[in-house]
C-alpha positions in Angstrom: -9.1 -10.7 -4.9 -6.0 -10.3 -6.7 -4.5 -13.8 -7.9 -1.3 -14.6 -5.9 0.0 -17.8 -5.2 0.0 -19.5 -1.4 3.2 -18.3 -0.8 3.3 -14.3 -1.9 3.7 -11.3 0.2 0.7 -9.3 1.6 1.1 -6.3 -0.4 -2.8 -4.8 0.3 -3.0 -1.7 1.8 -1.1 1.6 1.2 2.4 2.6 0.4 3.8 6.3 0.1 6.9 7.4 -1.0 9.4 9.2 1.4 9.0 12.5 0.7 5.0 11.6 0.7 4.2 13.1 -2.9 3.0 9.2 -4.0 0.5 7.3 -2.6 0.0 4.1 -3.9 -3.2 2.2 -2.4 -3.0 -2.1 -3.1 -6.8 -2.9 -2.5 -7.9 -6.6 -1.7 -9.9 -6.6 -5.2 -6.9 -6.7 -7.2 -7.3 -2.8 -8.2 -4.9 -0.4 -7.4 -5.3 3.8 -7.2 -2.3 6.1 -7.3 -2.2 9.7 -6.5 0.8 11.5 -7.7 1.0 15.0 -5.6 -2.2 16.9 -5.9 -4.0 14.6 -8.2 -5.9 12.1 -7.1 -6.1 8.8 -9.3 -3.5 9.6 -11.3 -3.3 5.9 -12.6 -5.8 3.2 -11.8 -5.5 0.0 -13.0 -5.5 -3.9 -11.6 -2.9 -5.7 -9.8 -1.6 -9.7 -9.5 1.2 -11.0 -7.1 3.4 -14.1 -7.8 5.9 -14.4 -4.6 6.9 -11.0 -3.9 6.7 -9.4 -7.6 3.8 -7.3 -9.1 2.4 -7.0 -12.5 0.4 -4.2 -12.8 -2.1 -3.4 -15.9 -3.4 0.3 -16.1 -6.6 1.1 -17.2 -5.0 2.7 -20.5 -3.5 -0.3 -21.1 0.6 0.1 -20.2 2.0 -2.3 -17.6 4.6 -2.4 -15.1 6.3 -4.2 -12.7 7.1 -4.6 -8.7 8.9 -6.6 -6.4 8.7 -6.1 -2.5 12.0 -6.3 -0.8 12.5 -6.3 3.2 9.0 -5.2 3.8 9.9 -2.2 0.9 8.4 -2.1 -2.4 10.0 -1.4 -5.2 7.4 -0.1 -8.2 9.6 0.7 -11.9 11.8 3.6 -10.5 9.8 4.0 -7.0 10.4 3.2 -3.4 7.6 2.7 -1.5 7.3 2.0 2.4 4.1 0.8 3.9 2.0 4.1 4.7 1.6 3.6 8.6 5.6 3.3 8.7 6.0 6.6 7.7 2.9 9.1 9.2 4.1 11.8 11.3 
């Protein structure tokens, strides 16, 4: 379970881009698993919450950051929705 404090959001589940080209899945372990357009797994690494920003650690080793935002999460230069939001 990924370390969050009693009062941050519920990030788990999964979060796409607009256009649909990222997916971005926030698992209850603390890992996370983003495709990037045709490839799969593109980066997989572990997640913690503190309120309603992320820190995310890849499994090379670079970090980076999140916040959610009215339901909306905002990942570096990324905006994700939640993925049942947005399925046609």
């Amino acid at each position: 379970m990924p370390q969050a404090s009693e009062d941050s959001v519920d990030v788990v589940g999964w979060w796409v881009t607009v256009d649909g080209d990222i997916h971005q899945e926030l698992r209850a372990d603390g890992r996370y698993d983003e495709a990037r357009g045709k490839r799969p797994s593109a980066y997989t690494g572990r997640y913690t919450v503190t309120g309603n920003r992320l820190q995310y650690v890849d499994d090379s080793g670079f970090t980076a950051t999140g916040e959610v935002r009215d339901g909306v999460l905002y990942h570096e230069h990324l905006v994700l929705h939640r993925k049942e939001e947005h399925q046609s």
